[in-house]
N, C-alpha and C positions, 0 to 999 in steps of 0.2 A: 462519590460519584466519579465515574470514569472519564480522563478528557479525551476531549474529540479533536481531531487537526481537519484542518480544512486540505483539500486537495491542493493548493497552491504551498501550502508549507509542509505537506508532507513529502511534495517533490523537490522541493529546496531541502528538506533534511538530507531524503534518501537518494540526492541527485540526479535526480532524471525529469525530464520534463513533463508539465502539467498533462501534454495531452498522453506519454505513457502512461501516467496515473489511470487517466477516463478508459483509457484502453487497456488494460490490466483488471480494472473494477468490472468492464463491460464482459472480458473476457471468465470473472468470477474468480481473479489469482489476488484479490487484495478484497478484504471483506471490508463491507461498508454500513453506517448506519444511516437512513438518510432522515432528514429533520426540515420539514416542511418544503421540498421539492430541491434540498442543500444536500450533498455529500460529505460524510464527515467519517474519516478512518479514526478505527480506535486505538486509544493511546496503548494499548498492547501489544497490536500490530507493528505502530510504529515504532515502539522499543526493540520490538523481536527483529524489526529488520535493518536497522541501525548498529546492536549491540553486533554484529558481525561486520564490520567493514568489509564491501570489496564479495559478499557472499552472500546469496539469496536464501530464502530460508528453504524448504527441503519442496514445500508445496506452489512454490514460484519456480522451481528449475521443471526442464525437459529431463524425464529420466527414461524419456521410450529407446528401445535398443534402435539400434539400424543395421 
């Protein structure tokens, strides 16, 4: 079975604050599973975005031209 982080320790790994977590999940840029009205990111997730320090993974950046 796959583990689940709760929004408060997935913001503490990938250093940003709980409420960019809420607002990233609302925005649909961090996939979520949720478990009785609880938010829980998957441990997939949170590997793929950790294993790069300092760089967001391809589907969290802005890539629109200007």
């Amino acid at each position: 079975m796959e583990r689940l982080s709760s929004v408060k320790d997935f913001s503490t790994l990938a250093g940003i604050s709980p409420s960019t977590v809420y607002r990233l999940v609302w925005k649909g840029e961090i996939p979520i599973v949720r478990l009785g009205g609880q938010i829980r990111i998957p441990g997939w997730f949170v590997h793929r975005y950790i294993k790069q320090p300092g760089d967001l993974p391809v589907y969290l950046t802005n890539n629109e031209e200007k």
